[in-house]
BAFIPA-143166 format. One record per residue (C-alpha): residue in one letter; x, y, z; residue number from 1. Coordinates in nm, 4 decimals. Last residue first. Layout:
<rs>
code_c1_c2_c3_pos
a_X_Y_Z_NUM
...
</rs>
This chain:
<rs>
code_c1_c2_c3_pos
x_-0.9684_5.9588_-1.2291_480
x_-1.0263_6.2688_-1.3851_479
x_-0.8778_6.6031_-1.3117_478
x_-1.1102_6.9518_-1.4581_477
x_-0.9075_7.2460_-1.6531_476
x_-1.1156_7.5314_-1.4902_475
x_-0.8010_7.5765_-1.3055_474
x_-0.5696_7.7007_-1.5888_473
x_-0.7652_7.8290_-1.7628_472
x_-0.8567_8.0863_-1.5420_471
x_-0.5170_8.1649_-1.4600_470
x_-0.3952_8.1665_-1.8200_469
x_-0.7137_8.4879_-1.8129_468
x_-0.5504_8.6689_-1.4861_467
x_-0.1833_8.6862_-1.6702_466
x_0.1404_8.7455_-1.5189_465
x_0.0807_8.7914_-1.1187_464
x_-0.1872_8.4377_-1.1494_463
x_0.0484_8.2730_-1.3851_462
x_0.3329_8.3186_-1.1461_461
x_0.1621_8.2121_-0.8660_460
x_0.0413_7.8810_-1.1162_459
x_0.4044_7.8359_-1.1262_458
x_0.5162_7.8446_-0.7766_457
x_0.2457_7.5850_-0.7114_456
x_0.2962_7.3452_-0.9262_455
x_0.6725_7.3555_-0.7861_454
x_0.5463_7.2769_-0.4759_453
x_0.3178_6.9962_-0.6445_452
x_0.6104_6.8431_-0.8677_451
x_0.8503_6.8542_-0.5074_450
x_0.6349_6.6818_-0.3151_449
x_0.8058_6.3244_-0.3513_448
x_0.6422_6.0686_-0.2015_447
x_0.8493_5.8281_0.0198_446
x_0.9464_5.4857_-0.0879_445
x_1.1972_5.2784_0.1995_444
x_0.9608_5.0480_0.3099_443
x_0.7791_4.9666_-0.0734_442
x_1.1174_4.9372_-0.1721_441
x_1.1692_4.6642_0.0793_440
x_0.8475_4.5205_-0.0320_439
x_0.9117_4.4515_-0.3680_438
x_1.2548_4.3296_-0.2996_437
x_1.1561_4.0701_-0.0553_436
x_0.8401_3.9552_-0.2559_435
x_1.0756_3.9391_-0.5585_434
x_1.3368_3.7068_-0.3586_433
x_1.0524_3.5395_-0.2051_432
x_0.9152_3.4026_-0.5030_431
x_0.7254_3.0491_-0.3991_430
x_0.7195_3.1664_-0.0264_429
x_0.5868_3.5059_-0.0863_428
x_0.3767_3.3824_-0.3416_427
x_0.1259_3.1340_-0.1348_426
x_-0.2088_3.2083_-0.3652_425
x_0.0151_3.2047_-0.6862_424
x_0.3343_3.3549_-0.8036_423
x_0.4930_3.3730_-1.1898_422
x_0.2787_3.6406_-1.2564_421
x_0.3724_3.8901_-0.9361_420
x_0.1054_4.1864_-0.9921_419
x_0.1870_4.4940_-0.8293_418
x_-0.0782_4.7451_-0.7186_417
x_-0.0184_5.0527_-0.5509_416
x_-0.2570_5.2175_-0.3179_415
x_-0.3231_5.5606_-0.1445_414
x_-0.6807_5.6529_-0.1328_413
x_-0.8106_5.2935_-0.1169_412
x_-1.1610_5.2428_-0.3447_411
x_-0.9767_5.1528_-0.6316_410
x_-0.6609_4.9369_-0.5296_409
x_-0.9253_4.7409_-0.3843_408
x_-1.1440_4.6707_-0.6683_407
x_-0.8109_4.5549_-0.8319_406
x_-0.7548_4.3435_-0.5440_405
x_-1.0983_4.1462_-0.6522_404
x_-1.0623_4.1762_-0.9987_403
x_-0.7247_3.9182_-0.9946_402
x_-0.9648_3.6597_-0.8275_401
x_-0.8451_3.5092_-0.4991_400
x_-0.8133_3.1549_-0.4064_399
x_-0.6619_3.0444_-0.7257_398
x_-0.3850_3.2555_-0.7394_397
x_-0.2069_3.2113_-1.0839_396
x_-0.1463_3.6021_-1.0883_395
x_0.0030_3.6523_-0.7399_394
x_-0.1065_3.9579_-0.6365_393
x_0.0826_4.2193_-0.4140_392
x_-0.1257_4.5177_-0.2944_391
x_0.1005_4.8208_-0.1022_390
x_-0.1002_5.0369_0.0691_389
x_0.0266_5.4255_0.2150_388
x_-0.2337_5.4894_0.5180_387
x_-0.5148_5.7134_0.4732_386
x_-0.7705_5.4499_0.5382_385
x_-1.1780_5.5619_0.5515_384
x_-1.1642_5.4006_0.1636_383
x_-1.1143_5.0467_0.3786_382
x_-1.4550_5.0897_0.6384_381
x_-1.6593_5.2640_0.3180_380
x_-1.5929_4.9412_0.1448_379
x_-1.7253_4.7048_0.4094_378
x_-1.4929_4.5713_0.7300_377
x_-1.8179_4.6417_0.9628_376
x_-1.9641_4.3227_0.8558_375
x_-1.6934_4.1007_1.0088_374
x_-1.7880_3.7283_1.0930_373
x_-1.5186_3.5145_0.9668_372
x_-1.5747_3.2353_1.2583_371
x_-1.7338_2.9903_1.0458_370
x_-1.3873_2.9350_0.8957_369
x_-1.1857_2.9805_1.1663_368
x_-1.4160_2.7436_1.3731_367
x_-1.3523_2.4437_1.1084_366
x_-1.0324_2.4921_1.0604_365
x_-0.9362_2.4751_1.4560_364
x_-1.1781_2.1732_1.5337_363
x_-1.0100_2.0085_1.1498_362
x_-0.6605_2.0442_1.3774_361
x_-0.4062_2.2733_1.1916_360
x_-0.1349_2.1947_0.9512_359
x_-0.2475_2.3943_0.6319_358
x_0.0968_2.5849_0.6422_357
x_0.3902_2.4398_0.9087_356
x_0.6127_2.6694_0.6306_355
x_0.8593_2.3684_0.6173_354
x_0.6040_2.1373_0.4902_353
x_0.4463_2.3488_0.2156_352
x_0.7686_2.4543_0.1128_351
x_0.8764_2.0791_0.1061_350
x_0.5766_1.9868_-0.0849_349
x_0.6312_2.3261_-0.3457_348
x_0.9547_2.1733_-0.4293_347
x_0.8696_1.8003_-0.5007_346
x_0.6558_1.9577_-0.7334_345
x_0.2740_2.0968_-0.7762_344
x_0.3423_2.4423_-0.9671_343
x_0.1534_2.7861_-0.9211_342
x_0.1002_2.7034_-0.5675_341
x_-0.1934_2.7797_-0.2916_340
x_-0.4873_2.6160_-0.5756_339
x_-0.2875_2.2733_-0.6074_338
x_-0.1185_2.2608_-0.2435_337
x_-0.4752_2.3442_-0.0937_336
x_-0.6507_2.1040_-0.2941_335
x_-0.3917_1.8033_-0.1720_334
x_-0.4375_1.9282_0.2003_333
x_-0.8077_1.9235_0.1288_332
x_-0.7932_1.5371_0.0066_331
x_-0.5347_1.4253_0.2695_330
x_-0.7493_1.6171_0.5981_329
x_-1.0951_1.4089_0.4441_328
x_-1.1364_1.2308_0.7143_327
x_-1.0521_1.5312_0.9782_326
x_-1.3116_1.6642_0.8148_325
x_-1.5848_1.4376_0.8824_324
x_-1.4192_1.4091_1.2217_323
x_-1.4959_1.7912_1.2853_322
x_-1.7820_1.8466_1.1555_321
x_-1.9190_2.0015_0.7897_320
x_-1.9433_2.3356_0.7947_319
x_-1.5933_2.3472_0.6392_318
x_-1.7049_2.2069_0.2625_317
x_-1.8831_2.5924_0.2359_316
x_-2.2755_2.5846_0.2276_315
x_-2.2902_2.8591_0.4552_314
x_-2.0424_3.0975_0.3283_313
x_-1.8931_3.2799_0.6619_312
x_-1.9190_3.6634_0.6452_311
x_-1.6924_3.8998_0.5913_310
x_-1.7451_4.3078_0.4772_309
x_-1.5866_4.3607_0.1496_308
x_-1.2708_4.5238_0.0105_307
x_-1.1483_4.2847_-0.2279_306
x_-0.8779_3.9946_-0.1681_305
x_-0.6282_3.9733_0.0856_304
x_-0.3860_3.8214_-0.2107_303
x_-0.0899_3.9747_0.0355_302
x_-0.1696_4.3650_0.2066_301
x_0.1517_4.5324_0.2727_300
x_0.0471_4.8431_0.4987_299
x_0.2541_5.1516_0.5923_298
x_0.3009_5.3944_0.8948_297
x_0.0493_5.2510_1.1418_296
x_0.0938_5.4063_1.4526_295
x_-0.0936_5.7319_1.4303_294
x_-0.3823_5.5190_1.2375_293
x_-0.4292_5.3288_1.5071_292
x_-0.8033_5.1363_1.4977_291
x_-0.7975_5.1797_1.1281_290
x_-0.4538_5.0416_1.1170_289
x_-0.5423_4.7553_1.3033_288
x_-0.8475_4.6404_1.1489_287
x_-0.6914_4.6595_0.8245_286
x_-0.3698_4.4640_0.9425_285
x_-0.6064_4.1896_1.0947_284
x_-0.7972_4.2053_0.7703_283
x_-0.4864_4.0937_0.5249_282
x_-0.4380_3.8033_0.7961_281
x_-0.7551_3.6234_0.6320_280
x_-0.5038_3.6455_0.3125_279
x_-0.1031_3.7357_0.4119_278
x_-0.0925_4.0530_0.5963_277
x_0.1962_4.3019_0.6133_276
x_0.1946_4.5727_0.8835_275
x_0.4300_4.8661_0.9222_274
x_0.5015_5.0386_1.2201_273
x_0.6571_5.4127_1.2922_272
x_0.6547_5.4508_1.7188_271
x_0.7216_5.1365_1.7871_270
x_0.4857_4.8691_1.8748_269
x_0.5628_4.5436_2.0286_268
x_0.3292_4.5231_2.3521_267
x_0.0694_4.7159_2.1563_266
x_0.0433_4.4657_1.8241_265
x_0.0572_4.2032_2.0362_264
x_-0.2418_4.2906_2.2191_263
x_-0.4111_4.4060_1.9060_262
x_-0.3213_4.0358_1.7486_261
x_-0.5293_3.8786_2.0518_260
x_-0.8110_4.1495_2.0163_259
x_-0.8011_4.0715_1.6379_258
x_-0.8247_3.7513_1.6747_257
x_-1.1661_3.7455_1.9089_256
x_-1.3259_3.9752_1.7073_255
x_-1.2646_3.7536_1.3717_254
x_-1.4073_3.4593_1.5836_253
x_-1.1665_3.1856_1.6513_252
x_-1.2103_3.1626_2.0385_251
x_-1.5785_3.1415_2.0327_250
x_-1.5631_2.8252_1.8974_249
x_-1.4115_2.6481_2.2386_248
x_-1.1688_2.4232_2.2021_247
x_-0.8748_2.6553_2.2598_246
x_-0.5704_2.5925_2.0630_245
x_-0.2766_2.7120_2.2365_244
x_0.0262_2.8672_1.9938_243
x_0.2680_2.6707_1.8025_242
x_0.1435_2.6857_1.4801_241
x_-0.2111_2.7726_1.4424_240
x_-0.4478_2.7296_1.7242_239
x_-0.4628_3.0948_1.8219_238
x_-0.2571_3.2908_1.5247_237
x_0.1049_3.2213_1.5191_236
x_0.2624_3.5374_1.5437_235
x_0.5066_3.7480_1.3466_234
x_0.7404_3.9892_1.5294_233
x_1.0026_4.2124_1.3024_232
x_1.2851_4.4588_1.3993_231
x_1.4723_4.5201_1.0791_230
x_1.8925_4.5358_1.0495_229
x_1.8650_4.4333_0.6997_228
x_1.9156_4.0945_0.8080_227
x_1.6053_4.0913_0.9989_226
x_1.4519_4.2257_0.6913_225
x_1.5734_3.8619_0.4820_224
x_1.5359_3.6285_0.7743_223
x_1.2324_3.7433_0.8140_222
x_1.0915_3.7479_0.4675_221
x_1.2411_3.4171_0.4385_220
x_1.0699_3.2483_0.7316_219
x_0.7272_3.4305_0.7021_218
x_0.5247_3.1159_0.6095_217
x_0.7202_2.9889_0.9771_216
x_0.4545_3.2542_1.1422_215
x_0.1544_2.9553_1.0494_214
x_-0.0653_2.8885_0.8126_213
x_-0.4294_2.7294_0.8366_212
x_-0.6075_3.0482_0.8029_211
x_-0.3505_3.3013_0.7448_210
x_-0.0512_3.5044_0.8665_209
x_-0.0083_3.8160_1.0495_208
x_0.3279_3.9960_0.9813_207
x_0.4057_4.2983_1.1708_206
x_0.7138_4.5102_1.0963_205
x_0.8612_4.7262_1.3685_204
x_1.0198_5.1249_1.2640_203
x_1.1516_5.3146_1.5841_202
x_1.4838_5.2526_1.5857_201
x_1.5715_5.3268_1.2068_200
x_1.8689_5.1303_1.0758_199
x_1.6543_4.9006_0.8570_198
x_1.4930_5.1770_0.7249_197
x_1.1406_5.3351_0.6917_196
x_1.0925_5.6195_0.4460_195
x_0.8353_5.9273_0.5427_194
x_0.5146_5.9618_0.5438_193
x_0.3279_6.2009_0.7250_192
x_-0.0645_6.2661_0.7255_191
x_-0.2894_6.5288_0.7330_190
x_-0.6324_6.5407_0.8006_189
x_-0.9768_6.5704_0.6614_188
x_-1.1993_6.3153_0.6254_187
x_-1.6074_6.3536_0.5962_186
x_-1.7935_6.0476_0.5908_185
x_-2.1875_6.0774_0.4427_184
x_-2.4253_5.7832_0.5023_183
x_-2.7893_5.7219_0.3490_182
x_-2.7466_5.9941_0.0826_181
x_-3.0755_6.1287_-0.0726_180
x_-3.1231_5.9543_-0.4046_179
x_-2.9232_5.9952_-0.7621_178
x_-3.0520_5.9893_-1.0698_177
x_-2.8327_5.9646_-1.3506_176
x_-2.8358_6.2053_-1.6254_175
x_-2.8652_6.0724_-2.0013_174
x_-2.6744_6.2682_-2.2166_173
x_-2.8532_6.5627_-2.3922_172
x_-3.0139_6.4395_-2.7717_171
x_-2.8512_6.6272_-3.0480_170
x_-3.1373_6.8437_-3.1911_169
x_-3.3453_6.7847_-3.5101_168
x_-3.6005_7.0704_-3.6200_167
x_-3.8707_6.9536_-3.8714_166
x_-4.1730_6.7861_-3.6472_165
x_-4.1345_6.9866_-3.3057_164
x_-3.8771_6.8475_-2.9932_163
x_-4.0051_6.5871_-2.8240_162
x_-4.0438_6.7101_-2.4374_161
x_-3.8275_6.5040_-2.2060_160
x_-3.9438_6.2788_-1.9336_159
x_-3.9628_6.4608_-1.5868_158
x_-3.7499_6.3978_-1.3576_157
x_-3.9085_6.2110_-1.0941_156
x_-3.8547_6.3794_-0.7230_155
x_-3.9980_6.1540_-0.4824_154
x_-3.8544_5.8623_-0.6227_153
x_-4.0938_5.5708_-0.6563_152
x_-4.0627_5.3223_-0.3750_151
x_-3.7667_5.0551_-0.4186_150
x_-3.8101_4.7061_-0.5720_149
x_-3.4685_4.4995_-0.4555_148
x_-3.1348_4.5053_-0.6968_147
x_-2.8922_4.3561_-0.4650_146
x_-2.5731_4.5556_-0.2854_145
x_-2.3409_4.3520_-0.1609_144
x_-2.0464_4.4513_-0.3202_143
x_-2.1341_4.8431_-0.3116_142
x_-2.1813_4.9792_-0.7015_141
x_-1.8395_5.2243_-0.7267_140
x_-1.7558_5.5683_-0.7752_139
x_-1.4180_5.6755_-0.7362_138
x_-1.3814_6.0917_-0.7977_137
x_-1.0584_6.2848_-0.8520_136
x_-0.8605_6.5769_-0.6701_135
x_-0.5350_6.7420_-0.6618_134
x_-0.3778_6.4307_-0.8780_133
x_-0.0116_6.3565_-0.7643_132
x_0.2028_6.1542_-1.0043_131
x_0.4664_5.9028_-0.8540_130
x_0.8349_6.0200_-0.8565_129
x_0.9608_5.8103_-0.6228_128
x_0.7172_5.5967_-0.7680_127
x_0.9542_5.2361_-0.8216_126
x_0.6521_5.0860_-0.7210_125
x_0.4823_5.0661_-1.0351_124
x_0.1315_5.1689_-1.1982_123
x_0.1132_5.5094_-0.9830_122
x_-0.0709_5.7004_-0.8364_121
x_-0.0881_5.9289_-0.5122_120
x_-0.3773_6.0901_-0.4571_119
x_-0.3710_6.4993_-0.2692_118
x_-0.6859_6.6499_-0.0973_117
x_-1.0475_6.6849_-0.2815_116
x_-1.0837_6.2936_-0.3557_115
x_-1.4244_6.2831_-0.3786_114
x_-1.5884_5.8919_-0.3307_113
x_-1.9399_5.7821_-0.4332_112
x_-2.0525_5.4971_-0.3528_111
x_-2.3580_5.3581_-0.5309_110
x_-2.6367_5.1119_-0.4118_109
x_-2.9272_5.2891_-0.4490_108
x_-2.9737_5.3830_-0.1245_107
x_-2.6865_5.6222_-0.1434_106
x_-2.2936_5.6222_0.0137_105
x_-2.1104_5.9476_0.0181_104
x_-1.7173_5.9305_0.0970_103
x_-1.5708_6.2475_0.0954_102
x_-1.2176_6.2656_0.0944_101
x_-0.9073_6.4474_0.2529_100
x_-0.5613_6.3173_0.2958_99
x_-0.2900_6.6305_0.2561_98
x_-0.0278_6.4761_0.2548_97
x_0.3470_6.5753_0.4605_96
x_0.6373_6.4560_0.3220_95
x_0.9078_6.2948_0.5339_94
x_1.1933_6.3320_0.7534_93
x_1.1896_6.7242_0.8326_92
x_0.8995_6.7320_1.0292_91
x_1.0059_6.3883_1.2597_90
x_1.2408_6.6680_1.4083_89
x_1.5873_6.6950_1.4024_88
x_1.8188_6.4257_1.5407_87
x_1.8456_6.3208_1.8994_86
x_1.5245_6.1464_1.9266_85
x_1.6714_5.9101_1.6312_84
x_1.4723_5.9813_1.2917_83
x_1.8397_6.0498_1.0957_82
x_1.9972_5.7540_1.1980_81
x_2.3682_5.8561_1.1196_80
x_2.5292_5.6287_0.8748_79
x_2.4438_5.9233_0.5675_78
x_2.6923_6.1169_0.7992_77
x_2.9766_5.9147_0.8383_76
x_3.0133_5.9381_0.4128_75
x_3.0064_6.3378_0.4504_74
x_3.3248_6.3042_0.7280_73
x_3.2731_6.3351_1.0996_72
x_3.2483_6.6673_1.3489_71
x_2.9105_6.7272_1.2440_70
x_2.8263_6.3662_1.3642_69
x_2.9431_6.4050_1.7232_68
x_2.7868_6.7313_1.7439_67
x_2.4499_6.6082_1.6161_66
x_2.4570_6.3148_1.8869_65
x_2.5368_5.9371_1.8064_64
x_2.3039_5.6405_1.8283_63
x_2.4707_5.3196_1.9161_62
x_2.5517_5.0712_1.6596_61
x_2.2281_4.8304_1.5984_60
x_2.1781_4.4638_1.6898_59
x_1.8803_4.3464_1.5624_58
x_1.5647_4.2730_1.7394_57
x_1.3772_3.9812_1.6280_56
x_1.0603_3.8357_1.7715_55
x_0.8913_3.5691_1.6601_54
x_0.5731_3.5188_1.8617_53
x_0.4149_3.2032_2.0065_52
x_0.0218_3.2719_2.1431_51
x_-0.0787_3.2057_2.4893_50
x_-0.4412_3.1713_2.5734_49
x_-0.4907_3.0268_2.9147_48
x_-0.5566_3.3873_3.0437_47
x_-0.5352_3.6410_2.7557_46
x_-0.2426_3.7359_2.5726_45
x_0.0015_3.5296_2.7604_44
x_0.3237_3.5850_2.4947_43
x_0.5247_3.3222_2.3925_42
x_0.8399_3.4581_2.2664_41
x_1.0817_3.2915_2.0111_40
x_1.4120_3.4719_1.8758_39
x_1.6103_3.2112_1.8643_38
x_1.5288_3.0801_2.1940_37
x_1.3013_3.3151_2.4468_36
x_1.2665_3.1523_2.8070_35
x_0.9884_2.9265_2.9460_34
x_0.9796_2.6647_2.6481_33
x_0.7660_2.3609_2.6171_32
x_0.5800_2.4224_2.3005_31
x_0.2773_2.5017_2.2455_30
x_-0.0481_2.3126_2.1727_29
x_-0.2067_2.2207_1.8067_28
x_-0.4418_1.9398_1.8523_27
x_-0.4001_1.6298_1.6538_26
x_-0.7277_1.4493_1.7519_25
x_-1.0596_1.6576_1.8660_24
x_-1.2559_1.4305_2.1328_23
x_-1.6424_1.3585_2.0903_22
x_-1.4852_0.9747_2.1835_21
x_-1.7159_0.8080_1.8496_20
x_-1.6550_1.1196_1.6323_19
x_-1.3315_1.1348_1.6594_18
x_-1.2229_0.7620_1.6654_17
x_-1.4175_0.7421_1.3372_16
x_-1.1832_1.0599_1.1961_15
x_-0.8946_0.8781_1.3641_14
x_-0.9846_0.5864_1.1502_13
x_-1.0242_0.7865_0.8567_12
x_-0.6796_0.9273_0.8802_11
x_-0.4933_0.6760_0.9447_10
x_-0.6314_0.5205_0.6404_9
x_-0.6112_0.8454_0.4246_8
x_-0.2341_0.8499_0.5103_7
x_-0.1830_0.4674_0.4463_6
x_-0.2973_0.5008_0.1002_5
x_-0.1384_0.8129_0.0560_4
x_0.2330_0.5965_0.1754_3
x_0.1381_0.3144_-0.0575_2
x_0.0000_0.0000_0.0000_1
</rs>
């Protein structure tokens, strides 16, 4: 008999064994450790519920002083850590945006977004010198609206008169009717970004993993930043990994993992943080940076999919119990390696393998799954961020459609979209030297002002030399 054969045996019998003792087999518990080893932290985050954290702090030269550095050459001086306390002020380390929007949403369905403050575009990441548009307008249908019989508008516009027999005029375009908005947000503030390096004290990256994955997903990317003299922590989720697995439900709700990852999110933070999300982890990082917007510098958001409110399908393959799950464990693990990977081989196994991904008890799957409960995360909850957003798509991902992160990219105020096509569902393990690079440039971009202060100069110049070139000038509408 071959080694599947015996798998699906072993497996079935458990799955019997399961159902007939009520008990969950293979569960996920931490391990035995009291003291941090190579970089591994278990953190209590509740009572009972410990979750294991990678935590990496590199070893950096201590900072100097302005006088110390003024007395050294030009090439000691780019060494110096420029966002130290002792340097100059956070002011004169980045650009400052201008982030305002209105976001109108209708009974109809539509949402409308205004752009009246500064975008930032642009259809690759090296954008150093990424346009800026002083205003544009996003308007969408909402995912989940449905076309239901409404009650007759109270203001019909009249249908138009025919003009008389003879005269022909060009008909006037068709205007759309619009009811009275059922939700209007207003934002208005201003934020700094700035680039984030390795050598900067006060910059942490966050990576939250998956359903069914685990921190060790993460093991080149953190190898890679650590290297770069990065401070990173990555957690197992509850039941993932190394961490406890409760047997309780409850304990796998969205609400209930993003108050674990919140408490790890405040016990590491620095002041400048940047979060990068891999799928179901993709809405940890949103909740988080709408919940602290001052800390959350920049966003990496992995295949996350589109920006919709989540709720558990109910005539999804997980709904089914435990043990009948845990039966079929060989036949979804198989699935997962053919829609998570661009190509099936001998390599992708051992990446699958070493990354501890789809390893979790069916109890665990099951309540993840039927725990994605979120209907606050719609699209006016994702246009409301002001943080920079970096999408990364693999093209052969089978779990989430290409349209769906291009629907993102639209209704975020400041998002680039890069499209890996040799990578899949699982990309930053299958191409992790362009995941690495893409996202290290990603850290280090910062906008450059410079075309809109120079805009400026020259429409003051317009204004003093002619009134009329002014006009025109600003009468000149900006589409989106």
């Amino acid at each position: 008999m071959s080694s599947q054969g015996n798998t699906m045996l072993t497996s079935i019998t458990e799955g019997i064994l399961c159902c007939l003792t009520g008990k969950t087999a293979n569960l996920v518990l931490p391990l035995e450790s009291s003291e941090p080893s190579d970089g591994f932290e278990y953190v209590e985050v509740k009572p009972g519920r410990v979750l294991r954290v990678r935590h990496i702090v590199p070893e950096r030269q201590p900072i100097e002083t302005e006088k110390q550095v003024a007395e050294k050459d030009n090439a000691d001086v780019d060494c110096y850590d420029k966002d130290s306390p002792e340097s100059n002020n956070d002011s004169d380390n980045g650009s400052i945006v201008h982030c305002k929007r209105k976001i109108t949403v209708y009974r109809n369905g539509q949402l409308v977004i205004e752009n009246l403050g500064d975008v930032l575009h642009s259809e690759i990441l090296q954008c150093q010198d990424g346009d800026l548009e002083p205003c544009s307008t996003v308007e969408v249908e909402l995912a989940d609206y449905k076309e239901v019989a409404s009650s007759p508008d109270p203001n019909p516009v009249p249908p138009p008169v025919p003009p008389p027999p003879g005269e022909h005029k060009p008909a006037p375009p068709p205007r759309r009717r619009r009811r009275k908005p059922k939700r209007t947000v207003l934002i208005d503030s201003k934020r700094m970004i700035s680039s984030c390096k390795g050598t900067h004290s006060d910059v942490a990256l966050f990576f939250v993993h998956g359903v069914g994955g685990s921190l060790d997903i993460w093991s080149s990317q953190l190898d890679f930043f650590s290297r770069l003299g990065y401070e990173v922590i990555a957690p197992d989720l509850a039941g993932h990994g190394a961490s406890t697995a409760p047997q309780i439900a409850a304990a796998y709700t969205f609400y209930a993992l993003a108050e674990d990852l919140r408490a790890i999110f405040k016990r590491y933070a620095r002041k400048r943080n940047i979060l990068i999300g891999h799928s179901y982890g993709v809405s940890f990082c949103t909740f988080l940076a709408h919940e602290y917007p001052d800390l959350v510098h920049k966003v990496v958001m992995i295949n996350g999919g589109g920006p919709t409110a989540l709720e558990p399908s109910l005539c999804s393959i997980f709904q089914l119990p435990s043990c009948v799950l845990h039966c079929l464990s060989p036949c979804l693990a198989w699935s997962f390696l053919k829609a998570g990977f661009a190509r099936q081989g001998a390599k992708e196994k051992q990446l699958l393998k070493q990354g501890n991904a789809f390893n979790v008890s069916p109890f665990v799957l099951r309540a993840m799954m039927s725990g994605q409960y979120w209907p606050e995360g719609d699209e006016v909850y994702h246009a409301e961020l002001t943080v920079p957003i970096l999408l990364v798509h693999g093209m052969c991902d089978k779990f989430v459609p290409m349209d769906e992160d291009q629907r993102m990219a639209e209704i975020l105020l400041f998002a680039f979209l890069k499209v890996i096509e040799e990578g899949s569902h699982m990309v930053m393990m299958e191409c992790p030297e362009t995941v690495n690079t893409l996202l290290h440039e990603f850290f280090l971009w910062e906008p450059d002002m410079s075309r809109k202060v120079s805009s400026k100069t020259d429409t003051e110049k317009a204004i003093a030399a002619s009134d009329t070139l002014h006009t025109l000038k600003n009468s000149k509408p900006v589409n989106k």
